[in-house]
N, C-alpha and C positions, 0 to 999 in steps of 0.2 A: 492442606491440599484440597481443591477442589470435588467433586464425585465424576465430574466430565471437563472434558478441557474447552467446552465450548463460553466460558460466562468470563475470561482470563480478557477484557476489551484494551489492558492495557498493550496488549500483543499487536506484533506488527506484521504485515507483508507487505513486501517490494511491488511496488505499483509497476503496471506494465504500461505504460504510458504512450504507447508510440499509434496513433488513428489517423495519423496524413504521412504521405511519403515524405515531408519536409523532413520529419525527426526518424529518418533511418539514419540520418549523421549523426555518430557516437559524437558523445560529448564527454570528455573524458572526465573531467570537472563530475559533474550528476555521477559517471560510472563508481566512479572512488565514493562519493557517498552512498552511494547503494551499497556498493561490495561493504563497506565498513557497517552498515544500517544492516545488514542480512544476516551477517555473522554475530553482531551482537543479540539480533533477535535470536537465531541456533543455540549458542550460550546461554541468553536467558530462560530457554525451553529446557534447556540441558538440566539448569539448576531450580527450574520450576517444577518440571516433573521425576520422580524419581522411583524407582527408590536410590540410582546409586548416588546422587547428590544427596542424599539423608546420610551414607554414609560417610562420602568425602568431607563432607560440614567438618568433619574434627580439625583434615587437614588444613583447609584455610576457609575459615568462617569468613574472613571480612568480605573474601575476594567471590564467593557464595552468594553470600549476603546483599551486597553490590548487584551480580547478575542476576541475581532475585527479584529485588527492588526497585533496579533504576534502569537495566539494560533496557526494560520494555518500554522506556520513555524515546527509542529509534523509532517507532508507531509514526513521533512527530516530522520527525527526518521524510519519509515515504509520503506522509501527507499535503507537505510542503514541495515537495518537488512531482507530487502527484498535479499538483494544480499549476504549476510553473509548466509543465509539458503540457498541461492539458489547453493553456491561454497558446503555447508555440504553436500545436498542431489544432487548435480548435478558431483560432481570433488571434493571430500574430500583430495585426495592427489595434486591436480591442472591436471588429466586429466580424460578426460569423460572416464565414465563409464558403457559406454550404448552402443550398437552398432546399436541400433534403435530409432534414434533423431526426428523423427515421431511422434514414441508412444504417447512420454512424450511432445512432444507438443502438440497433443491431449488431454492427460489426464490431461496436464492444463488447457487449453481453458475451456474443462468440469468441471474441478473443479471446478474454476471462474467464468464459466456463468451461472453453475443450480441455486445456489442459488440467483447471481446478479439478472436473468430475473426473478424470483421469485418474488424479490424484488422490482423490475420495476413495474411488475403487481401491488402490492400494494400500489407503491407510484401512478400507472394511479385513482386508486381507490379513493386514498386519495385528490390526488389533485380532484377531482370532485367533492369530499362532500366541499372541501373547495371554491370552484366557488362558490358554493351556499352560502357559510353563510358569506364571504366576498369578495371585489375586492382590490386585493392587486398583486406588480410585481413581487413576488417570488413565485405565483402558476406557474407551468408551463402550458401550454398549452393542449387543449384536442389535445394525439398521433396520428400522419398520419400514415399508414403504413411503409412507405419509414423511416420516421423516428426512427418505431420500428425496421424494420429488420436491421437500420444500427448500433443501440446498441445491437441487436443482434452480428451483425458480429463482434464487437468491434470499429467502424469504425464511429461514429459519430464525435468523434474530429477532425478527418484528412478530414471528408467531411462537419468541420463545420456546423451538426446540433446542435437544440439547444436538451440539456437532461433532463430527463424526470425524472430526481433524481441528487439531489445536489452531486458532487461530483466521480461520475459514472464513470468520462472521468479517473479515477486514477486508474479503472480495466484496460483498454485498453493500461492505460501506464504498467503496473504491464506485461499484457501479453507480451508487444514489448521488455519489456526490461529481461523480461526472455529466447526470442525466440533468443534476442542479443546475448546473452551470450551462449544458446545452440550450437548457430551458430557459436560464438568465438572459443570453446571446439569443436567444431566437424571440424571445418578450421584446428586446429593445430592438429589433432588427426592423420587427410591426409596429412598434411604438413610434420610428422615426419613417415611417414609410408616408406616403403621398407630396414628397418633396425633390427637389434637381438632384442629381446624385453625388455631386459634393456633399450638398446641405445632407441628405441623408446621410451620409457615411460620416461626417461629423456628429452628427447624432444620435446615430444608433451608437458610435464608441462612447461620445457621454453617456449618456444613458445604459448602455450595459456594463461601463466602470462605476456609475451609480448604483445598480441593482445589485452588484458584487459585494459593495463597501457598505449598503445597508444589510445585506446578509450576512455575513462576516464578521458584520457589529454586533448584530442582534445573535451570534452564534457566541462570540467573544463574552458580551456582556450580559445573557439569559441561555442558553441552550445549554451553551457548554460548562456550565456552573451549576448545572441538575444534571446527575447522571440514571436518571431514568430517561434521559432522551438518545442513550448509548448506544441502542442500536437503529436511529438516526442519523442521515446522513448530515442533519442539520447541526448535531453537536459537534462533528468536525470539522463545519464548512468555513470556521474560523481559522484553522491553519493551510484549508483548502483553497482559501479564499485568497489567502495573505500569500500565496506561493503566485496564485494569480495575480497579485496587484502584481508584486514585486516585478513578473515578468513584463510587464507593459511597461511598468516606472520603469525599469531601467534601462529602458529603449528609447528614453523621451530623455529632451533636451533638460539640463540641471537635473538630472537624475537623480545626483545623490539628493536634491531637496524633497523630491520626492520621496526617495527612500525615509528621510528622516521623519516624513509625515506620518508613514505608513508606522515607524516606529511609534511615534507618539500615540496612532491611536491603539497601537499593542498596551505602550507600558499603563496609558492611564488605564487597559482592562486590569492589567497586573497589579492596580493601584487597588479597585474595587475588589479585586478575589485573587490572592497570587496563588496561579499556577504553573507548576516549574513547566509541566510539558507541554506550555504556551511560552515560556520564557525560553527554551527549545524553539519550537516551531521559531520564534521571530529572529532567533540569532540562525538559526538556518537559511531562512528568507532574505535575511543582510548579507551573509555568506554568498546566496545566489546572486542576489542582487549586485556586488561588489564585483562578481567576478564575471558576469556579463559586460559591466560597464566596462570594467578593463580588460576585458579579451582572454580572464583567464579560463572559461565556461569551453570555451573550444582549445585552448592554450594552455593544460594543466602543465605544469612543469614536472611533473611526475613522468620522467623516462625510461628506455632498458624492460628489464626484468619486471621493475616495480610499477611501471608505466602499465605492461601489458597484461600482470595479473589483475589488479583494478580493476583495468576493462574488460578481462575475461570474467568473473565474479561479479561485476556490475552488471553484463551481459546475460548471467544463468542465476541472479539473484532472486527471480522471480519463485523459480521452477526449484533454489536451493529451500526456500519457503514451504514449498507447497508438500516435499519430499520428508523439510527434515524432523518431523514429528513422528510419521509413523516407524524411521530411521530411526529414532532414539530409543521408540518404547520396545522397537525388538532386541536392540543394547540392551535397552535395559532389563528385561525381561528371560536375558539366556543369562544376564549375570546373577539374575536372582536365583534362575533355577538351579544352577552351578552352586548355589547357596555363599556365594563371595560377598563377603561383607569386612574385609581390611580395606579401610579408607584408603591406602596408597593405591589397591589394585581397583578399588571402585575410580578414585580419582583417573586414572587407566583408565578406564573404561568409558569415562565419559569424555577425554583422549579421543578413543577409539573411534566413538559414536558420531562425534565433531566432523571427525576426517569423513568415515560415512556418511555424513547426512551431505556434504558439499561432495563425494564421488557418484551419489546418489544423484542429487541435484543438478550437475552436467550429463549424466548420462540421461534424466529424464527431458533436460532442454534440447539434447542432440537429436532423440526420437519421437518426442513429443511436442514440445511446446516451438519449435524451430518452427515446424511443420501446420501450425497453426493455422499461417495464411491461408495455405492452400486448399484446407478444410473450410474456413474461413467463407472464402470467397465463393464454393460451391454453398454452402449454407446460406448465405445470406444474397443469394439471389431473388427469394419468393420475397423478401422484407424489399429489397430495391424496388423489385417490381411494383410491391402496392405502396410503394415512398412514391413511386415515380404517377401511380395513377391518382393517387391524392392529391400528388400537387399540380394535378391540370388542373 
């Protein structure tokens, strides 16, 4: 086990992806894989930190084991579908559509950070009831200032503090690898400029499907193959990338030949370095891609009951993330103090926690993270205003 839950990078959170009114239309398709991506990250937390997963191990090691080891490869799931919303609501047709790249990196930061710092606060909270009822190395520590301010700024992982919530360091990659791509789309936007505005917009789409596919390359075949570049947004900008091709390929004519390119330049990475959670990421990416082409992206055939949980759980996935760590460790922590150690009732217990961390996780989307716009929009007024004096 770790000393702090912050250095765990194969962890994941549900990307909040929506920055243009186009993507308020659920998509039930993306929902289902969130909800399934969110729960397996809970799981994996459940049997990464413990102690009561040290005790349940007796009951079923394999199925432990499993969510120990491999749940945390959903990381890929969120990455890929991070970057498929980010080409909808950022370049639908492959060039920006904004002429103030500012803004909208502003009104990510805020999206991302009201409810994350929200969530910080609760888990300082949590972790101090748990000092008290046991000693165990997946409390995190009582917060420094320097410490706070630098999950504030996004900036804990690049200045190597430890986090202050399991899993945190995956907003800051979520922001770098959005501002990546901002900054891909607004390079080529200049790059094709002083021409008719056909030729332009022809151009800047080449060109900024160029600058994605040599990023992406170089992330596939050098970045993401050293993981000291981890807490980079550049080591993941290969499956960040690959959610982006996909969503433009499969919008164009012979799409699926397209898809199949985009494949080939996956497996020959897989050829030089297999790795499984890039062998993920690209059957995720064919999944999207597949089911845009055929209309199942809006069209999931998942109805009823089962239809509407999905999308309910795809909807509070974000907010189930950000909730369900400091949710486990107080699980965990009244069972320690209670001195329960029968793997059946631990097993129980992390039951218990499951259910909690997702009751937790709608209740914190209802009053907090719903509510974001509105916050939102008043915050990122003074960023418009100097976006808008910049670009006279």
């Amino acid at each position: 086990m770790p000393a702090t839950p912050s250095r765990t990078k194969a962890e994941a959170v549900p990307s909040a992806e929506r920055p243009a009114k186009q993507t308020e239309q659920r998509l039930p398709f993306i929902d289902a894989l969130k909800a399934i991506g969110s729960q397996l990250i809970v799981l994996h937390h459940l049997a990464f930190y413990g102690p009561m997963s040290d005790y349940a191990h007796e009951l079923a090691p394999t199925l432990i084991d499993w969510l120990y080891d491999y749940a945390r490869i959903a990381v890929q799931m969120f990455l890929v579908v991070g970057g498929f919303l980010a080409a909808r609501s950022l370049a639908p047709e492959g060039r920006l559509r904004t002429s103030t790249p500012l803004t909208l990196i502003s009104r990510r930061y805020l999206k991302l950070v009201i409810p994350y710092l929200a969530a910080i606060g609760i888990a300082i909270v949590c972790a101090a009831i748990a000092r008290t009822l046991m000693d165990h190395d997946s409390i995190p520590d009582a917060p420094r200032p320097l410490q706070f301010a630098a999950h504030a700024l996004l900036l804990h992982g690049i200045l190597d503090i430890d986090s202050l919530s399991a899993g945190v360091w995956y907003v800051a990659i979520d922001f770098q690898l959005f501002a990546l791509l901002l900054g891909l789309l607004w390079l080529a936007q200049h790059l094709a400029g002083g021409r008719q505005q056909a030729q332009e917009n022809s151009r800047s789409m080449l060109i900024g499907a160029l600058l994605v596919v040599a990023l992406a390359s170089a992330s596939l075949y050098f970045f993401n193959r050293d993981a000291g570049w981890d807490d980079w947004g550049l080591y993941f900008f290969g499956a960040y990338g690959l959610g982006v091709l996909t969503y433009w390929a499969s919008g164009r004519p012979r799409a699926l030949r397209w898809l199949a390119a985009l494949a080939v330049l996956v497996v020959l990475a897989l050829a030089v370095d297999f790795r499984s959670r890039i062998a993920v990421a690209l059957a995720v990416a064919l999944a999207l891609g597949l089911a845009r082409h055929t209309g199942g992206l809006e069209n999931w055939p998942l109805r009823g009951l089962g239809g509407a949980l999905a999308a309910y759980f795809g909807k509070i996935s974000y907010s189930v993330f950000l909730l369900n760590f400091p949710v486990a460790l107080l699980v965990n922590s009244l069972f320690s103090h209670m001195g329960v150690e029968d793997p059946a009732l631990n097993a129980c217990g992390m039951f218990l926690a499951w259910i909690a961390c997702n009751i937790a996780g709608a209740v914190f989307f209802h009053l907090v993270e719903n509510r974001t716009r509105e916050w939102q929009d008043r915050l990122a007024q003074p960023f418009t205003a100097a976006a808008r004096l910049l670009g006279r």
